[in-house]
C-alpha positions in Angstrom: 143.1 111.3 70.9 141.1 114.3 71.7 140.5 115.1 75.1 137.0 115.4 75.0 137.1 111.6 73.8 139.2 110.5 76.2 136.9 112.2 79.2 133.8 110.8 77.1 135.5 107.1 77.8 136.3 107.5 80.6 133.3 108.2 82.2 131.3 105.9 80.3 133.6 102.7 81.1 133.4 104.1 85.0 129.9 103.9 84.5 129.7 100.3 83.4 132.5 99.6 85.7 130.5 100.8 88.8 127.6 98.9 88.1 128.6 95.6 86.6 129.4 94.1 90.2 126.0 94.9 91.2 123.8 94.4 88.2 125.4 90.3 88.6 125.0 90.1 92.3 121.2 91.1 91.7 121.1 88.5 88.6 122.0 85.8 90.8 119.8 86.9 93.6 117.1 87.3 91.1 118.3 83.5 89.9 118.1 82.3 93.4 114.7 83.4 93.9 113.4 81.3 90.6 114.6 78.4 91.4 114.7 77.9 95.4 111.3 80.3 96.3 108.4 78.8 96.3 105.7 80.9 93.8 103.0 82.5 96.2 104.9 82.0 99.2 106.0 85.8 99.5 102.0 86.9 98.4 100.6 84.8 101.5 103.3 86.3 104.1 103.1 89.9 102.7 100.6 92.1 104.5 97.8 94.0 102.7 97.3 97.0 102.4 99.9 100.2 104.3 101.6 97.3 106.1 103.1 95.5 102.9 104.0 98.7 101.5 106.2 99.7 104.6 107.6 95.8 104.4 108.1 96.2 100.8 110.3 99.8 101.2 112.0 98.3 104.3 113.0 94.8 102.4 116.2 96.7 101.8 117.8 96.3 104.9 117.4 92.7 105.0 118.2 92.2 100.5 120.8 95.7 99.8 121.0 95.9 95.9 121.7 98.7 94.3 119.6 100.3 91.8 120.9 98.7 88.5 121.3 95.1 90.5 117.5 95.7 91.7 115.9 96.1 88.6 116.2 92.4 87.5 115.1 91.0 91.6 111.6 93.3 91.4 110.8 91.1 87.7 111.5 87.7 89.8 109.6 88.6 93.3 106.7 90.0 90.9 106.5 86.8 89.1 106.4 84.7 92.1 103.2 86.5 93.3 104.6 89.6 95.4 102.3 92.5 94.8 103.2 95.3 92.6 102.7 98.0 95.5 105.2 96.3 97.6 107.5 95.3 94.7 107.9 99.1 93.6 108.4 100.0 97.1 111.3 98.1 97.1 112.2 98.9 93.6 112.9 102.2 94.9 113.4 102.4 98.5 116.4 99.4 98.5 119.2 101.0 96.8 118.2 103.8 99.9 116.9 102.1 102.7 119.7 99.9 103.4 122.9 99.8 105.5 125.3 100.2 103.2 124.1 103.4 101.9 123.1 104.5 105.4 126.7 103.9 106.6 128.2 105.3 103.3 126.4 108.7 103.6 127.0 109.3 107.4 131.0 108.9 106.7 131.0 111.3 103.4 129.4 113.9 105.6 131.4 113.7 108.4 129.7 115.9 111.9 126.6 116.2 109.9 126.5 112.3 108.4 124.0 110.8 110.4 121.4 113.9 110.3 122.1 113.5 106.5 121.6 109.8 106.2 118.6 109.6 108.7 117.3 112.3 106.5 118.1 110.3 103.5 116.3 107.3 104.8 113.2 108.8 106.1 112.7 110.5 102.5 113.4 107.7 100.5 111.1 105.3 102.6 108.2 107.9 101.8 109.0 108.4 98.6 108.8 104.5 98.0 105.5 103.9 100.0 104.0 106.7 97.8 105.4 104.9 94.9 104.2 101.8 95.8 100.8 102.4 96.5 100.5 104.6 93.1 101.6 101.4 91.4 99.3 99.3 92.9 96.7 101.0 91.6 97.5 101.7 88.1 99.5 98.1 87.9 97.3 95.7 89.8 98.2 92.9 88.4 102.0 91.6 86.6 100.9 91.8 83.4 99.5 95.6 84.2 103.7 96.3 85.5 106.3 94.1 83.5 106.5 94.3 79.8 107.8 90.8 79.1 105.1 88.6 80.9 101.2 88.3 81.6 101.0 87.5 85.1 104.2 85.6 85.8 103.7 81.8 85.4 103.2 81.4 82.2 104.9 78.6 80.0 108.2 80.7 80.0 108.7 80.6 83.8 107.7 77.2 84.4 110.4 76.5 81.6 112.7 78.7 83.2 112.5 77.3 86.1 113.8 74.2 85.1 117.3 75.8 84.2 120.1 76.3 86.5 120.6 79.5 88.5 123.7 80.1 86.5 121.8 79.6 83.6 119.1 82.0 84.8 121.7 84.6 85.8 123.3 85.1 82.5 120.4 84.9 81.0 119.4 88.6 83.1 122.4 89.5 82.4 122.6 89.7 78.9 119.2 91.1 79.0 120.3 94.1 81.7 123.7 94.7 80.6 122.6 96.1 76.7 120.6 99.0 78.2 123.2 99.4 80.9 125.8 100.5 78.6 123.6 102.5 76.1 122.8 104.3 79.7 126.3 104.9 80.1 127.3 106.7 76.9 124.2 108.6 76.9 125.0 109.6 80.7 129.0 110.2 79.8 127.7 112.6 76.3 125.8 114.6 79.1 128.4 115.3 81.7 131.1 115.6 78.6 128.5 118.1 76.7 126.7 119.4 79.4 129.4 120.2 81.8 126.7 120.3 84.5 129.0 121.6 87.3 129.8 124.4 86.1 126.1 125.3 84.2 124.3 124.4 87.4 126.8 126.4 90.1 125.3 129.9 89.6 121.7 128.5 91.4 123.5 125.9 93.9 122.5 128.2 96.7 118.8 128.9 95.8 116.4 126.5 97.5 113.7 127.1 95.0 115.9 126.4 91.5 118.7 123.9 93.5 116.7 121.2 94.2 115.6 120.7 91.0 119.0 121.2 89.6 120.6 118.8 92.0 117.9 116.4 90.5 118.6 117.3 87.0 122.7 116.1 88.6 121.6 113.1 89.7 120.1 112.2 86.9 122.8 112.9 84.4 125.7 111.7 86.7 124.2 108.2 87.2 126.2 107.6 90.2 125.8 104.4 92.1 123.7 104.7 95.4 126.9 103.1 97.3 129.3 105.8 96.2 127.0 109.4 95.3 127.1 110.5 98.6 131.1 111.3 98.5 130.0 112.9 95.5 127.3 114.9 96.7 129.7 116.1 100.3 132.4 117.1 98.1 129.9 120.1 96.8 130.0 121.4 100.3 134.0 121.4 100.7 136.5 123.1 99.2 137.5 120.8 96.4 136.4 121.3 93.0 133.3 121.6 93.2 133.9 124.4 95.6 131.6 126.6 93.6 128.6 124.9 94.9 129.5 126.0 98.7 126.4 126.8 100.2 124.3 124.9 98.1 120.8 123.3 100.8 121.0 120.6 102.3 117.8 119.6 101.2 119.6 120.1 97.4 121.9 117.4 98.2 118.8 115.4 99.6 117.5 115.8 96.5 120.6 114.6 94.7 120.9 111.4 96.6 117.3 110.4 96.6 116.6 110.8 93.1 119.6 109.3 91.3 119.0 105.5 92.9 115.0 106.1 91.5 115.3 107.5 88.6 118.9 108.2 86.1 119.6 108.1 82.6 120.8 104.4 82.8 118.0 103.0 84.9 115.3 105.2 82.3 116.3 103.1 79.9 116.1 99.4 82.0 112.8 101.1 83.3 111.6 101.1 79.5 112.6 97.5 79.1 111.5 96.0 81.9 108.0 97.6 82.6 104.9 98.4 80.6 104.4 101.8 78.9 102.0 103.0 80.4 103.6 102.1 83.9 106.6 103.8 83.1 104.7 106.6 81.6 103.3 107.6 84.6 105.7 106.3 87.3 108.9 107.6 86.1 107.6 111.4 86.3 105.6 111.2 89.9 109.6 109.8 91.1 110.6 113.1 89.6 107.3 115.0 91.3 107.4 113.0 94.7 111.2 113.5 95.6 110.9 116.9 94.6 107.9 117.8 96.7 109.7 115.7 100.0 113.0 117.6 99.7 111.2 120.9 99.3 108.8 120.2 102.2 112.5 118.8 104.3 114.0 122.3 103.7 110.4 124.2 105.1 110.8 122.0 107.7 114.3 123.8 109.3 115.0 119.7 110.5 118.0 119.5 108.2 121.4 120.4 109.3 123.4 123.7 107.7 126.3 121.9 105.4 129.1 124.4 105.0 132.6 124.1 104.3 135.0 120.9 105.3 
């Protein structure tokens, strides 16, 4: 077998591998909340306006999914009445805001971890309030967000929620699980073809060109938010990635704020699972919005100096 094949497999069965666990713990979640929440229930508790964006980007810490397990949760809770503006908040701000991947990134970074993951917190609630609140104007209602329904209790939710939550589950699953593997290969051809470490290494210490590299990383690598930020402290060490010693903290930021929005895998669930013109315009503003938060985080001189480990 060649060895570009056997690399290309590789990655794309870690891919799959990575996420599979996650993508059925939100299936079942999302299962759960068909058949045992109440519809409306979440829309009469949910605060208007700022306030249920903030609840909406802070839901994480109570429900942690990550991103590929999320996708199929943010369909159920918009069915069952949960505004779009706080559904997208937590679309994007749970596979951040949450204690898993708070704890996760202060260990990877060691002395500087909790500067890192407070940092990573803070831009990834923003992020998803901005988010949030540009979706609830350009997606007021279901129909205006999801692709597959037109307003969320039509005849094919009241049927489906007569099934079992097994039932339910698999059903996501099988939905979710097509577009999570054609996200795989597609991710695995980049990193094989690519070879984004090295291409990207010469610009790792330029503020200006590294965040939007880093981005560029995150989105090819399609790491799981549970796990990137060992990936994203090893550039700072002297292992292989060596070559990226240097590289701004507010790059690495940008590395793990971006992949749980926005990656090659979840690009393609995004396409499924929302409208076009949703995705057409939120899809690039995560691109413009993390982009414009990391860059204002390094003006800022508030995050730490990551050097060698």
């Amino acid at each position: 077998m060649p060895e570009w094949l056997g690399e290309f497999s590789m990655r794309a069965a870690s891919v799959v591998v990575e996420a599979i666990p996650f993508v059925i713990v939100g299936a079942f979640v999302s299962a759960l909340l068909e058949v045992h929440l109440p519809d409306g229930l979440l829309r009469r508790i949910i605060p208007a306006g700022p306030l249920g964006l903030l609840a909406g980007a802070l839901a994480g810490l109570v429900m942690p999914l990550c991103e590929c397990g999320i996708v199929p949760v943010l369909r159920r809770l918009v069915r069952k009445g949960v505004p779009t503006g706080p559904a997208v908040a937590y679309l994007f701000a749970g596979p951040i805001v949450n204690p898993i991947v708070f704890a996760s990134t202060t260990l990877a970074f060691g002395p500087q971890g909790l500067r890192m993951a407070v940092a990573r917190t803070v831009i990834g609630l923003l992020a998803a309030i901005l988010l949030g609140a540009l979706a609830g104007r350009i997606a007021p209602a279901a129909g205006d967000l999801l692709a597959e329904t037109g307003g969320g209790h039509g005849s094919e939710d009241h049927g489906e929620h007569k099934k079992g939550v097994v039932a339910i589950a698999i059903s996501e699953l099988v939905e979710i699980l097509s577009y999570l593997a054609l996200g795989a290969v597609l991710a695995a051809a980049i990193n094989v073809l690519v070879r984004p470490h090295d291409a990207f290494a010469a610009v790792a210490g330029t503020p200006a060109l590294s965040i939007p590299v880093f981005m560029s990383l995150a989105y090819g690598l399609s790491v799981c938010s549970e796990a990137d930020a060992f990936i994203a402290a090893s550039f700072t060490g002297t292992s292989a990635a060596a070559s990226f010693a240097g590289t701004p903290a507010a790059a690495l930021l940008a590395f793990l704020t971006l992949g749980p929005m926005l990656d090659v895998k979840l690009t393609l669930i995004y396409a499924k699972v929302l409208r076009r013109r949703a995705a057409l315009i939120l899809l690039p503003a995560v691109v413009v919005v993390i982009f414009l938060l990391n860059l204002a985080a390094h003006a800022s001189g508030l995050l730490p100096a990551l050097g060698g480990r």
